[in-house]
Backbone bond lengths (Angstrom), bond angles and torsions (degrees), N, CA, C in turn:
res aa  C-N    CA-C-N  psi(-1)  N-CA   C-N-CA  omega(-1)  CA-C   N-CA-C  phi
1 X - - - 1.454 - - 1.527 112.26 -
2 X 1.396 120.24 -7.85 1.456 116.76 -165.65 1.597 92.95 -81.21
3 X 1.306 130.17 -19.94 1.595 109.04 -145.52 2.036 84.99 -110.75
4 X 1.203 109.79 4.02 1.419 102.31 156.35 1.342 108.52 -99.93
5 X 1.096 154.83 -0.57 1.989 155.28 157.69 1.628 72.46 -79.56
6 X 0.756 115.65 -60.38 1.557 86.09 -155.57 1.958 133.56 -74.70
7 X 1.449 104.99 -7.66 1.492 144.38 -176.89 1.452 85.56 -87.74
8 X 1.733 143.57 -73.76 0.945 155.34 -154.31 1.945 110.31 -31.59
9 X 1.350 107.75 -56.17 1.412 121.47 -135.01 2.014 80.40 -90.69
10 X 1.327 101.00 -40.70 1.643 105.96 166.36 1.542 130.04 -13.59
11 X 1.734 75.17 -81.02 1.962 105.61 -175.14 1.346 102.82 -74.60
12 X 1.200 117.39 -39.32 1.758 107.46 -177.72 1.821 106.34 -45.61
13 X 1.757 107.77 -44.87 1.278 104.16 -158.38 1.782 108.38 -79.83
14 X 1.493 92.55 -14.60 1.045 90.08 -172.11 1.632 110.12 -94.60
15 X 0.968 100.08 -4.79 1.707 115.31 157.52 1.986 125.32 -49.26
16 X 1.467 74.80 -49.68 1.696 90.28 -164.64 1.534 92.63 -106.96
17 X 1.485 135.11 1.79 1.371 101.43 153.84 1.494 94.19 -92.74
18 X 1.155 150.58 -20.30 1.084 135.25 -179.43 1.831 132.57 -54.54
19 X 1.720 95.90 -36.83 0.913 99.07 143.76 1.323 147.13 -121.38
20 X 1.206 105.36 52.53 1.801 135.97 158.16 1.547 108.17 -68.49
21 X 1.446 82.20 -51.80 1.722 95.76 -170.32 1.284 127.99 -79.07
22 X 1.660 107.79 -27.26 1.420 117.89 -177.74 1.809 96.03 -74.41
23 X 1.432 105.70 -32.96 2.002 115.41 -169.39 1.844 98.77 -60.44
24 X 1.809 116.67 -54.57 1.299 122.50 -178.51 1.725 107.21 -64.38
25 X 1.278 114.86 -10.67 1.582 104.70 -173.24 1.632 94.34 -87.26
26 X 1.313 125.55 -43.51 1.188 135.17 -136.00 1.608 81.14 -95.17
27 X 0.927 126.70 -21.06 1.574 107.86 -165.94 1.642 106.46 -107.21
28 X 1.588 112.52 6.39 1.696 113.10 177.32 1.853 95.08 -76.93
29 X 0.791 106.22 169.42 1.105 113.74 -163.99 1.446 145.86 25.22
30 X 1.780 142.86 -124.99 1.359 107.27 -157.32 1.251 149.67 35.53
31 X 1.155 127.41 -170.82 1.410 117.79 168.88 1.433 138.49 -27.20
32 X 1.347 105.92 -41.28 1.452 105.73 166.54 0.755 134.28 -60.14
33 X 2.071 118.88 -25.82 1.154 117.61 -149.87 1.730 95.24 -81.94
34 X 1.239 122.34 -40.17 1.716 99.21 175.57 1.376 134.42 -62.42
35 X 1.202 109.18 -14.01 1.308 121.98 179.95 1.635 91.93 -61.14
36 X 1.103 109.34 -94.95 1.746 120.19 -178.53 1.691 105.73 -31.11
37 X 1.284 113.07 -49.73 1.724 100.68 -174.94 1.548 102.18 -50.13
38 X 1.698 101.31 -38.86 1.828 89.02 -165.51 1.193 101.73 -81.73
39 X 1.241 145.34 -10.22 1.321 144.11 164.28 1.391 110.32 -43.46
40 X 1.897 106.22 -64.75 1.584 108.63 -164.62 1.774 103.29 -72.54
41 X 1.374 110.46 -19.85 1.692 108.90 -173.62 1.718 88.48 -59.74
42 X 1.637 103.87 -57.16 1.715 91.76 -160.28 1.100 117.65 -60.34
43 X 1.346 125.10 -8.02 2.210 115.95 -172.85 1.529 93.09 -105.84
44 X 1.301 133.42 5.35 1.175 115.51 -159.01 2.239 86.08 -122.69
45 X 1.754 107.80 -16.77 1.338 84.82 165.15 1.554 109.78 -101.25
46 X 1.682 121.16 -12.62 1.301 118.31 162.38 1.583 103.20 -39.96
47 X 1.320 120.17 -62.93 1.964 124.31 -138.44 2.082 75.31 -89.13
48 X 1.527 128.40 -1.38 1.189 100.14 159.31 1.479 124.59 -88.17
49 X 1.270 122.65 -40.77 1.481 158.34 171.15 1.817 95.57 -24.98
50 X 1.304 91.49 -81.78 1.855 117.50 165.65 1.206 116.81 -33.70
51 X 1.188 130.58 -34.99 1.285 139.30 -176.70 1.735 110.94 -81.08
52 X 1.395 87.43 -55.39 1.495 98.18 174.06 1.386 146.18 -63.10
53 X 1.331 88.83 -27.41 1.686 125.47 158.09 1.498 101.45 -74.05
54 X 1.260 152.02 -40.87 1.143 136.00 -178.65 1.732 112.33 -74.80
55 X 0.943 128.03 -9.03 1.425 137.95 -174.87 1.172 94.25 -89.15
């Protein structure tokens, strides 16, 4: 019985990164994904704007 306590703590983790990863795959794109694109478009023409203004 010892080498299942010890197998246990393994698979659990490897359980929940497994589905870490399947949760981050599943959530790239769809609906969200424009939300966030327009997110990174807007800080990325703010930090251009800013830039340009400092010149």
């Amino acid at each position: 019985m010892d080498y299942v306590s010890a197998l246990v703590p393994p698979v659990v983790m490897a359980a929940f990164f497994i589905a870490l990863v399947v949760t981050i795959v599943k959530s790239q794109g769809g609906a969200n994904k424009a939300k966030e694109d327009a997110a990174v478009d807007a800080v990325i023409a703010r930090a251009e704007a800013a830039r340009q203004h400092q010149k």
